[in-house]
Structures are given as structure tokens and as C-alpha cells.
C-alpha positions as YAML, in Angstrom:
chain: A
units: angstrom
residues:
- id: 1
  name: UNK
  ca: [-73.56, 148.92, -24.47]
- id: 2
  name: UNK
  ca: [-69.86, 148.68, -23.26]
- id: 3
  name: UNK
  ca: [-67.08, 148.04, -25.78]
- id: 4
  name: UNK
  ca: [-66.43, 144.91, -24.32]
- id: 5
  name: UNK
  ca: [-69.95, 143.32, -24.89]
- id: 6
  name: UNK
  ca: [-70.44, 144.72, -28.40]
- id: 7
  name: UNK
  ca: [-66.30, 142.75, -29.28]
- id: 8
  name: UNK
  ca: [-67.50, 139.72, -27.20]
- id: 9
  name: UNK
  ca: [-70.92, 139.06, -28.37]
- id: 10
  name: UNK
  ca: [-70.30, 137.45, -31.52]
- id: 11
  name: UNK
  ca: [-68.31, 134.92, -29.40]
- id: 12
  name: UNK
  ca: [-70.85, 134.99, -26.68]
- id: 13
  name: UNK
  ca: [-73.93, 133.50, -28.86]
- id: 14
  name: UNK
  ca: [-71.69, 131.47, -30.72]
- id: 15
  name: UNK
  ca: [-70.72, 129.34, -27.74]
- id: 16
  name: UNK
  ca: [-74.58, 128.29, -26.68]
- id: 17
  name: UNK
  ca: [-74.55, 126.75, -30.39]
- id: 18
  name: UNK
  ca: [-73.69, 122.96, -29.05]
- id: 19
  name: UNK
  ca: [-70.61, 121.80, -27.22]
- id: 20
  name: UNK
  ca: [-68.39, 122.41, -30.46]
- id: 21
  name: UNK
  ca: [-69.05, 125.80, -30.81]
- id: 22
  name: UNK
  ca: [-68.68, 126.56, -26.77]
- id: 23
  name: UNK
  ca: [-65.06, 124.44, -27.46]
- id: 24
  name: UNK
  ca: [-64.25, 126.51, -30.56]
- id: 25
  name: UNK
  ca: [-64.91, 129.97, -28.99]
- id: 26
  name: UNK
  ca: [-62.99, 128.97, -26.39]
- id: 27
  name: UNK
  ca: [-60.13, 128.63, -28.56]
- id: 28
  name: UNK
  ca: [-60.73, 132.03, -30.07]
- id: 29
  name: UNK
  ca: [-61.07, 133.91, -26.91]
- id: 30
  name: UNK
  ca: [-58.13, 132.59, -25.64]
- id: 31
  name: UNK
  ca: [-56.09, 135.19, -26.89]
- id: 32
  name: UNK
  ca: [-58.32, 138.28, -26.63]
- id: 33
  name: UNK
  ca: [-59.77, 137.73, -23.48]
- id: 34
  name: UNK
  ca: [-63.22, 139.03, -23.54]
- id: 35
  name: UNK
  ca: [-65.19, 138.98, -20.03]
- id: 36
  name: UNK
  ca: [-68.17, 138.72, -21.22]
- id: 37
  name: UNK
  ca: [-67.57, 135.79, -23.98]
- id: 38
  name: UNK
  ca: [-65.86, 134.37, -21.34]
- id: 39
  name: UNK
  ca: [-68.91, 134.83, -19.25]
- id: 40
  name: UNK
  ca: [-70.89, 132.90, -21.28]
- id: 41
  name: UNK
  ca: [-68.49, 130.30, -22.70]
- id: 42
  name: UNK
  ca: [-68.34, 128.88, -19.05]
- id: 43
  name: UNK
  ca: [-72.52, 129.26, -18.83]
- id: 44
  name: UNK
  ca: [-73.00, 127.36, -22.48]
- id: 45
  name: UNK
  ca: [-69.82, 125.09, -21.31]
- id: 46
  name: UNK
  ca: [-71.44, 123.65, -18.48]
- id: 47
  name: UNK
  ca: [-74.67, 123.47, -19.31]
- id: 48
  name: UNK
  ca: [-73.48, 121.07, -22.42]
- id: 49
  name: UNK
  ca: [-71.00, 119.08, -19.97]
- id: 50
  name: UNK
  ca: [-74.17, 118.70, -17.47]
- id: 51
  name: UNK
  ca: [-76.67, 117.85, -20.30]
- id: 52
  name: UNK
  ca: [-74.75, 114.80, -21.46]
- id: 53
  name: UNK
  ca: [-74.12, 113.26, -17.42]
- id: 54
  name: UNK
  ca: [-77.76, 113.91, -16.59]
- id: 55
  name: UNK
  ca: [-79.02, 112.80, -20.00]
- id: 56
  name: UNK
  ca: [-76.64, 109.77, -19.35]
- id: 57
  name: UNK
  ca: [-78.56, 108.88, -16.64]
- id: 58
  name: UNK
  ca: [-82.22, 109.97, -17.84]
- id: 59
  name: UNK
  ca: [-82.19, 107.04, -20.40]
- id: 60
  name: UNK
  ca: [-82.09, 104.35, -17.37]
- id: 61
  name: UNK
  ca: [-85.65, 106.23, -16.55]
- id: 62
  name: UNK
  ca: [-86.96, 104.79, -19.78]
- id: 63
  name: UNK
  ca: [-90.16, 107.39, -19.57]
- id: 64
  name: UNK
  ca: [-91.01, 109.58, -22.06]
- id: 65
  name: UNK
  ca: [-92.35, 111.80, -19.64]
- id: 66
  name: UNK
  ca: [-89.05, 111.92, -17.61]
- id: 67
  name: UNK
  ca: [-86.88, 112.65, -21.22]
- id: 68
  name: UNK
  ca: [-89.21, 115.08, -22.34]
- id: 69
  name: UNK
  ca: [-89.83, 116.93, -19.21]
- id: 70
  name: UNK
  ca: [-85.53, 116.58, -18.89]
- id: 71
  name: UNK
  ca: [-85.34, 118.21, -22.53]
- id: 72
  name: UNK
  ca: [-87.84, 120.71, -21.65]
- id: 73
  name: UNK
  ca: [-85.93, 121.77, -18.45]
- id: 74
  name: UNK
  ca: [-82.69, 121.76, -20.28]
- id: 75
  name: UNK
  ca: [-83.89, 123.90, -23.67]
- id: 76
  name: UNK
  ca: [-85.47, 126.73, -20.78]
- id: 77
  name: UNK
  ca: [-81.70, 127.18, -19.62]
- id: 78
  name: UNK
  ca: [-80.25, 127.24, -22.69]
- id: 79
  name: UNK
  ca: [-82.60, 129.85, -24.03]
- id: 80
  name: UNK
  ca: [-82.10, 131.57, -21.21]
- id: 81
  name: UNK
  ca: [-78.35, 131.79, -21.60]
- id: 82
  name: UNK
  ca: [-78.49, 132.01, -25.56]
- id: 83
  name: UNK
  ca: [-81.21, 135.35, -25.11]
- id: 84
  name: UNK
  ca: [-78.91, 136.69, -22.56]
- id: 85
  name: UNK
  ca: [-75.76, 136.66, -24.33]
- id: 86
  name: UNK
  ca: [-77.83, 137.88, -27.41]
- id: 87
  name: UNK
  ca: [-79.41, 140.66, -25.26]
- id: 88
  name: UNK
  ca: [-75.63, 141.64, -24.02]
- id: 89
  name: UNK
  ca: [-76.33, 140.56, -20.62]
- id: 90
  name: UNK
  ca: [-74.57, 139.13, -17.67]
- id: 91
  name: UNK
  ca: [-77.44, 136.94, -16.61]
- id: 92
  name: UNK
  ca: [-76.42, 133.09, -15.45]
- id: 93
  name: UNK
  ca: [-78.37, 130.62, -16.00]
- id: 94
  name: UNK
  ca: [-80.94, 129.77, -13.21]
- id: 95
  name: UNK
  ca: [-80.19, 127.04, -10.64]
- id: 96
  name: UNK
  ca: [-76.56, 125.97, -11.96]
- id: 97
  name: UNK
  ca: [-75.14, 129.15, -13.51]
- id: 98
  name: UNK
  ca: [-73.06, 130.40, -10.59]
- id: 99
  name: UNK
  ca: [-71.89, 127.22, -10.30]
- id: 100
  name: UNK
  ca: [-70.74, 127.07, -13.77]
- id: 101
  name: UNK
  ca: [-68.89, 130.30, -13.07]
- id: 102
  name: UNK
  ca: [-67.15, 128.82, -9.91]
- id: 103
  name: UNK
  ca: [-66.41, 125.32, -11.46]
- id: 104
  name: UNK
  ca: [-65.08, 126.47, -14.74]
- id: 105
  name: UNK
  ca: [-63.35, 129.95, -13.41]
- id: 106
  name: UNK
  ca: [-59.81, 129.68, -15.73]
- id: 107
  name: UNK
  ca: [-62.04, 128.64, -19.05]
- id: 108
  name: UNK
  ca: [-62.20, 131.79, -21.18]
...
């Protein structure tokens, strides 16, 4: 594993653990720099800005099977992104990831 994965992957998982901790290692990688806890700040970023606009909208659904299959969709992307950054991988997250990367590019 590269230097800069082992120094960034503390900051890496850390950020997938809700939007406060993706804020807070945000703040702490501002000054180091890390490309791969940037990486994955802007992967657990977005996927906690797009869980509370979609979830916003969900509850006008007013079907349990809608939430749960929208909770079950969103936990598969966020253990995908938590086990990569815990792995030491650059792996986005399917369907938005790249998007995340593109969208959030000066984050981290």
C-alpha cells in the first residue's frame, strides 16, 4: 500500500461515518491534502447531500416498500464506499460516484 493511502485512511473511513464526520474530515484534510481522503470525502460527501434530497422526496411516496427499498439502495452504496476506503481502494461508488468526483472536485 502507498504512503499516501496508509496517512489518508484514517480520514478516508472516517468521512462515510454520517454527514458530520465527511464535514469534519474535510476540515482536517484541508491542510494535508491527502488524495485519497480526499477521494473519498467527496464519495461519502455526496452520497449524504443526495440521501437527504432524495429521502426528501421519498416521504411524499408514503410506501414502506418505496422507503425501505430507498434505504436499502442507499446502505449498498455506502458500504460500498465505507469497504473501499477501508480496503485502501480508489473504487467510486456505483451509478453516482464519478459524478460526485466531478461535482465536488475542489472539496478535499
Amino acid at each position: 500500500m502507498s504512503d499516501t493511502i496508509t496517512e489518508g485512511k484514517k480520514l478516508a473511513v472516517c468521512s462515510y461515518l454520517t454527514i458530520l464526520g465527511a464535514l469534519i474530515t474535510m476540515s482536517i484534510n484541508s491542510e494535508k491534502k491527502n488524495t485519497f481522503a480526499s477521494f473519498h470525502i467527496r464519495q461519502a460527501f455526496g452520497l449524504c447531500l443526495t440521501f437527504f434530497v432524495l429521502g426528501f422526496a421519498i416521504t411524499a411516496f408514503d410506501n414502506i416498500g418505496v422507503t425501505y427499498g430507498f434505504w436499502i439502495f442507499f446502505f449498498v452504496l455506502w458500504l460500498f464506499g465505507f469497504l473501499g476506503a477501508l480496503n485502501g481502494k480508489y473504487r467510486s461508488i456505483p451509478i453516482l460516484g464519478n459524478l460526485f468526483q466531478k461535482t465536488f472536485k475542489n472539496i478535499g
